[in-house]
C-alpha positions in Angstrom: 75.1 86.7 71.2 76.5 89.7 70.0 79.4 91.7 71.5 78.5 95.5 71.7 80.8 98.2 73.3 79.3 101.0 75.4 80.5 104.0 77.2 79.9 104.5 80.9 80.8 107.1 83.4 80.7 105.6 87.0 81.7 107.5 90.1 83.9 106.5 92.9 84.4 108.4 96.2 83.3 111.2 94.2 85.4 110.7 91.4 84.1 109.9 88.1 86.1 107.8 85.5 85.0 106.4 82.2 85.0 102.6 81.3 84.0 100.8 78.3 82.4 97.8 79.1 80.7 94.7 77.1 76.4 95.8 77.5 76.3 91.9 78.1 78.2 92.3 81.1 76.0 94.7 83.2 74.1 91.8 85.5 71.5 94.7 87.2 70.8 98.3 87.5 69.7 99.4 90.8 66.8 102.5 90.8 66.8 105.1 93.5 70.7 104.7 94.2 72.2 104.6 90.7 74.1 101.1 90.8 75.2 99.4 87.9 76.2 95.9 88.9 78.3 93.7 86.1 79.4 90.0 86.1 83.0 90.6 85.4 84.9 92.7 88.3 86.3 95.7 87.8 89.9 96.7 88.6 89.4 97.3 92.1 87.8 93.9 92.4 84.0 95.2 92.9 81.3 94.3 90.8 79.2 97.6 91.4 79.8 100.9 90.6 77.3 104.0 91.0 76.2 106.0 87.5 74.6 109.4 87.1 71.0 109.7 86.6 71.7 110.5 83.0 74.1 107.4 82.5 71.5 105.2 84.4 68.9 106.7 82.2 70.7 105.7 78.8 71.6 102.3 80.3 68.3 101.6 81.6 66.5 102.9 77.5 69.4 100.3 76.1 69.0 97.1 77.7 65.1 97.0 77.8 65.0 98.2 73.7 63.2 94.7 73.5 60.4 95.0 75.4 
């Protein structure tokens, strides 16, 4: 399994903050409400975090490249 790096902006309380996170880490993406959901918690202890459309768009072309 190979480690590869990607760039996300999430948004928090309408803050939005950038994290580089392992793509073998995200566990689901949510449609209609934006939610990226990862295995590993992030530093506020929560494993969800909402995206843009456009970040949910780029995640969503990324992990399903194989089908």
């Amino acid at each position: 399994m190979e480690n590869k790096f990607i760039k996300v902006t999430c948004i928090t309380n309408g803050h939005e903050w950038d994290v580089i996170i392992n793509e073998n880490d995200i566990a689901r993406l949510s449609y209609g409400v934006n939610i990226m959901e990862c295995k590993t918690p992030f530093p506020n202890g929560s494993h969800c975090a909402s995206v843009t459309q456009g970040e949910f768009n780029k995640l969503e072309k990324l992990l399903l490249v194989g089908d």
